[in-house]
ZAKE-79646 format. One record per residue: x, y, z of N, C-alpha, C in turn. Coordinates in Angstrom, 1 decimal. Example, Ala and Ser with C-alpha at 12.3 -4.5 7.8 and 13.67 -1.06 7.14 Angstrom:
! residues 2
<<13.2 -5.7 7.8> <12.3 -4.5 7.8> <13.2 -3.3 7.8>>
<<12.8 -2.2 7.1> <13.7 -1.1 7.1> <12.9 0.0 7.9>>
//
This chain:
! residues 70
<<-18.4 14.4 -17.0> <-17.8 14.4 -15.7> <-18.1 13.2 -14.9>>
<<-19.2 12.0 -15.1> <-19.4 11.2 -14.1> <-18.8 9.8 -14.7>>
<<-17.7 10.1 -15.3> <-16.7 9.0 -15.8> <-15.4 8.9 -15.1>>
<<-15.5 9.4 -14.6> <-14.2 9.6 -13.4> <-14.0 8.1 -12.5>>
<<-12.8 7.9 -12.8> <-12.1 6.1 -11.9> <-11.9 7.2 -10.7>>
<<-12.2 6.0 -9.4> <-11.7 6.5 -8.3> <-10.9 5.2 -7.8>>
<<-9.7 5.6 -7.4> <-9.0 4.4 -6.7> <-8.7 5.0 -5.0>>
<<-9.1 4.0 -4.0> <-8.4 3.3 -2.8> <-7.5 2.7 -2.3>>
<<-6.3 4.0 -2.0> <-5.0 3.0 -1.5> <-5.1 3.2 0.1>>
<<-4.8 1.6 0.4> <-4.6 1.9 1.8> <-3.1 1.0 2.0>>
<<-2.3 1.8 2.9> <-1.3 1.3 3.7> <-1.1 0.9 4.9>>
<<-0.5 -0.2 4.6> <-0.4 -0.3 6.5> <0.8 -0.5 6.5>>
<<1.5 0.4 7.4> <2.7 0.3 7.6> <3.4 -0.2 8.7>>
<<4.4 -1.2 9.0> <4.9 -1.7 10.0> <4.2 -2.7 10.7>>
<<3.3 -3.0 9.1> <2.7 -4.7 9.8> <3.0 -5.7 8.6>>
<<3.9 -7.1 9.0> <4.0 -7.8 7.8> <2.8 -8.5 7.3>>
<<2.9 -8.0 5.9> <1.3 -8.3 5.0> <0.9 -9.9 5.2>>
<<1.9 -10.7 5.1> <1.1 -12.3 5.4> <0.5 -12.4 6.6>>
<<0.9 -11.7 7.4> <-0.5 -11.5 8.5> <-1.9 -11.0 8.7>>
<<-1.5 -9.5 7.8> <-2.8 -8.8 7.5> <-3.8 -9.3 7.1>>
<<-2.6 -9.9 5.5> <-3.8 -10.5 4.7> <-3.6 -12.3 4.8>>
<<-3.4 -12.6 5.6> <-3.2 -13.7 5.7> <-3.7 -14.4 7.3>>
<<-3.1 -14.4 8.4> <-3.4 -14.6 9.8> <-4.6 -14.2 10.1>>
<<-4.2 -12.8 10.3> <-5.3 -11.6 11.2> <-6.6 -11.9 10.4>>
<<-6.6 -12.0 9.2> <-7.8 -11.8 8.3> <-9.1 -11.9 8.5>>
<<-9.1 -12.5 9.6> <-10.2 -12.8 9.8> <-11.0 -12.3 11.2>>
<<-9.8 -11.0 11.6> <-9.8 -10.2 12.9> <-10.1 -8.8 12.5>>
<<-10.2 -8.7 11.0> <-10.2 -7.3 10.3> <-11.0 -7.9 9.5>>
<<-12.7 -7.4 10.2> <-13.4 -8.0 8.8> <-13.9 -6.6 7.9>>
<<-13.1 -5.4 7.7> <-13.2 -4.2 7.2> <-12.0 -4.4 6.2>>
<<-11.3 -4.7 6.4> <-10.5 -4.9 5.3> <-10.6 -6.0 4.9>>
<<-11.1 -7.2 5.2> <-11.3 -8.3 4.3> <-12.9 -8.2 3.8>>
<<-13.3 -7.3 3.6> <-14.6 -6.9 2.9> <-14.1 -6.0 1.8>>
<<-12.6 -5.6 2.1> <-12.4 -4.5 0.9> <-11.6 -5.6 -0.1>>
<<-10.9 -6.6 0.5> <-10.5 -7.1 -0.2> <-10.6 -8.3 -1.3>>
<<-11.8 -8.6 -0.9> <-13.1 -9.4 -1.4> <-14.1 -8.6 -2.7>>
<<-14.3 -7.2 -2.1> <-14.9 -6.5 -3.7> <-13.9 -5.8 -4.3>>
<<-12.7 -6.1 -4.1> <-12.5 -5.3 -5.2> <-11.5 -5.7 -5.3>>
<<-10.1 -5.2 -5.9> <-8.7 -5.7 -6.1> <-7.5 -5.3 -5.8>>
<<-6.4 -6.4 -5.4> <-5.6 -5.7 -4.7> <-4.1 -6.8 -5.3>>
<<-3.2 -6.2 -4.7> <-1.8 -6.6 -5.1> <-0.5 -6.5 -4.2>>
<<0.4 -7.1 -3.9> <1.3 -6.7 -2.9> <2.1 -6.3 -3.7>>
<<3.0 -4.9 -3.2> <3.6 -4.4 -3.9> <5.0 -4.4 -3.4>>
<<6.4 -4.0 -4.5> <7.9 -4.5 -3.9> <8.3 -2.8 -3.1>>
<<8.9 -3.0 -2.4> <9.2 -1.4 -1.3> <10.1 -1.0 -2.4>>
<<11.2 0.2 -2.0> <11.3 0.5 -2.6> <13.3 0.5 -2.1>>
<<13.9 0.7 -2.1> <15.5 0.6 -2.1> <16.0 1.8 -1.3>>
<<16.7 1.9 -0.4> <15.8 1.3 0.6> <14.8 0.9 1.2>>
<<14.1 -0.3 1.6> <12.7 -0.2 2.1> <12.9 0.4 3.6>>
<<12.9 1.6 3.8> <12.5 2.6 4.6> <11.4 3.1 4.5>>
<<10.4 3.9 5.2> <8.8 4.0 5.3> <9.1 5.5 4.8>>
<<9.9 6.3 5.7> <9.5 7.4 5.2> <9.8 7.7 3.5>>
<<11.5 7.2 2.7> <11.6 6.6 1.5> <10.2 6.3 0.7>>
<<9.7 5.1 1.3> <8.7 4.5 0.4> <7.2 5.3 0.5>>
<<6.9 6.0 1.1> <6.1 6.7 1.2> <5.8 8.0 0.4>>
<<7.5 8.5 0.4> <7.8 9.7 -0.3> <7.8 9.3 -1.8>>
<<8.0 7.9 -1.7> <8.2 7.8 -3.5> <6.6 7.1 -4.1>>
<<5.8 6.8 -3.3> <4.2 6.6 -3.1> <3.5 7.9 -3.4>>
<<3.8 8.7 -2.6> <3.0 9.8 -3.2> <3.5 10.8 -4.2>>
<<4.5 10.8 -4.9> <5.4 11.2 -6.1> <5.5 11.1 -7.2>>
<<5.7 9.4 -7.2> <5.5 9.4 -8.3> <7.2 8.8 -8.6>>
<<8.0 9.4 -7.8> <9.7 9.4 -8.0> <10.4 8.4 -7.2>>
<<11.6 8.3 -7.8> <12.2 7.1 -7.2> <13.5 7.7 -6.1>>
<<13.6 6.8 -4.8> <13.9 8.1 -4.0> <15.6 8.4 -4.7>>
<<16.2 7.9 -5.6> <17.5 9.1 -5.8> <16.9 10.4 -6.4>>
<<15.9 10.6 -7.6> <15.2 11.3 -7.7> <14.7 12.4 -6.5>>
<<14.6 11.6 -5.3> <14.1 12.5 -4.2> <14.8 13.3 -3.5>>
<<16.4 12.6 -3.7> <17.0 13.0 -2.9> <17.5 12.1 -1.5>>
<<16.5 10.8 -1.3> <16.5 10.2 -0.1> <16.7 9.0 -0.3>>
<<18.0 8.8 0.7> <18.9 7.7 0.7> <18.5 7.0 2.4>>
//
């Protein structure tokens, strides 16, 4: 049982990432401590990139025609 991967996703939504991780970086030193130990990736939204869409298809697993949501 103490073989178990744990992963941390964090979102931020309705902030463009070249600022987060890029500008601001240095205004958020909680996230650039996370992003320093460990690893991270920018990811492509999803068709439409709408939040509620991409969100719904983030925690699913599904792509939103699959969902239903256009």
């Amino acid at each position: 049982m103490g073989d178990e991967k744990k992963v941390f996703v964090i979102g931020i939504d309705g902030a463009p990432p070249e600022y987060v991780l890029g500008e601001w970086l240095d205004d958020l030193p909680n996230i650039k401590k996370v992003l320093n130990s460990g690893a991270y990736a920018r990811l492509n939204s999803t068709i439409p990139p709408l939040s509620a869409v991409a969100w719904a298809s983030l925690s699913t697993g599904k792509t939103p025609s699959d969902l239903g949501l256009f």
